[in-house]
C-alpha positions in Angstrom: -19.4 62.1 75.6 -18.2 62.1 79.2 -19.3 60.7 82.0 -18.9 61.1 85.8 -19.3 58.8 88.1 -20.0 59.8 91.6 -19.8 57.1 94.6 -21.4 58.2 97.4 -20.6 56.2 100.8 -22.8 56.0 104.3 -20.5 55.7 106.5 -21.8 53.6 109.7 -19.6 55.2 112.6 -18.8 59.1 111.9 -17.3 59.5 115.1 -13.7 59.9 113.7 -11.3 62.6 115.3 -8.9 62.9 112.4 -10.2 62.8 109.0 -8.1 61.7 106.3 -9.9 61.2 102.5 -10.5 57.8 101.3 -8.5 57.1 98.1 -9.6 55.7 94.7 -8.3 53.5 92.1 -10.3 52.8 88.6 -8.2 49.1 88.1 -10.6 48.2 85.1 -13.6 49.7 83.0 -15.3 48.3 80.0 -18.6 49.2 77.9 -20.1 45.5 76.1 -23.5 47.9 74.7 -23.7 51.0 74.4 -27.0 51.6 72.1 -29.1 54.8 71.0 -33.1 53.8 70.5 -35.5 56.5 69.1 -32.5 59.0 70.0 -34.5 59.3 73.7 -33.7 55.8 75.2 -29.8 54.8 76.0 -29.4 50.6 76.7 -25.7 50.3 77.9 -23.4 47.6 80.0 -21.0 49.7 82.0 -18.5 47.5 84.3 -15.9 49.2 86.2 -13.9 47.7 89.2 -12.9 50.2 91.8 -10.4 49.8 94.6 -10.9 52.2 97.5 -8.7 52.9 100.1 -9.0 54.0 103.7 -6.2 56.0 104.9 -7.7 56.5 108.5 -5.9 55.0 111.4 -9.0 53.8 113.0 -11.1 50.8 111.3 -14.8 51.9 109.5 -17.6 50.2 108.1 -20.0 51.3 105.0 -23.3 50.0 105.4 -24.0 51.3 101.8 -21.5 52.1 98.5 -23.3 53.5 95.6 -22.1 54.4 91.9 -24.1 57.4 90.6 -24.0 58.0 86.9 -23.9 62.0 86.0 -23.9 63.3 82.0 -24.2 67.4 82.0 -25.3 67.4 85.7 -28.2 65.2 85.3 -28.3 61.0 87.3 -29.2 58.8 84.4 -28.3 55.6 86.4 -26.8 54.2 89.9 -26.2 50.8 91.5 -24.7 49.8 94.3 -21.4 48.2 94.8 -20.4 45.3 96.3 -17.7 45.6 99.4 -14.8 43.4 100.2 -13.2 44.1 103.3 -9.4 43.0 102.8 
C-alpha cells in the first residue's frame, strides 16, 4: 500500500532572483500502529524525520512546513513539522 507524502512549504520572503530547489532527505521512518477498524477507519503512528536543504545563496524563512498524507490521490492526514534552523 503506498503512500505519498507531500510537504508543502510557505515561504515568508518570495522575493528570490535565482531559484534553486530545496533538497530532501528521509534520515528515518517508522510505523508503531498501523490498525484496520470496521474496514472504514485506519488508526496509525507514522514518524518520519526529514532533513531539508536550501541550496539558495540568499537566507529564507518558512513560517509554516506541513506533511500531507496522499493514498490514490486522496489527503487522509497532515501535520505540521517542526523547523530547526542549523
Amino acid at each position: 500500500m503506498p503512500i505519498t507524502l507531500l510537504i508543502i512549504f510557505y515561504v515568508a520572503d518570495s522575493s528570490h532572483d535565482e531559484f534553486s530547489p530545496v533538497g530532501f532527505n528521509i534520515t528515518e521512518a517508522s510505523i508503531t500502529q498501523f490498525n484496520l477498524i470496521d474496514g472504514n477507519t485506519l488508526y496509525y503512528n507514522f514518524q518520519v524525520n526529514i532533513i531539508a536543504r536550501n541550496s539558495n545563496k540568499k537566507m529564507t524563512f518558512y513560517r509554516k512546513m506541513n506533511a500531507i498524507s496522499l493514498y490514490k490521490g486522496n489527503e487522509f492526514a497532515w501535520a505540521p513539522i517542526a523547523c530547526k534552523i542549523y
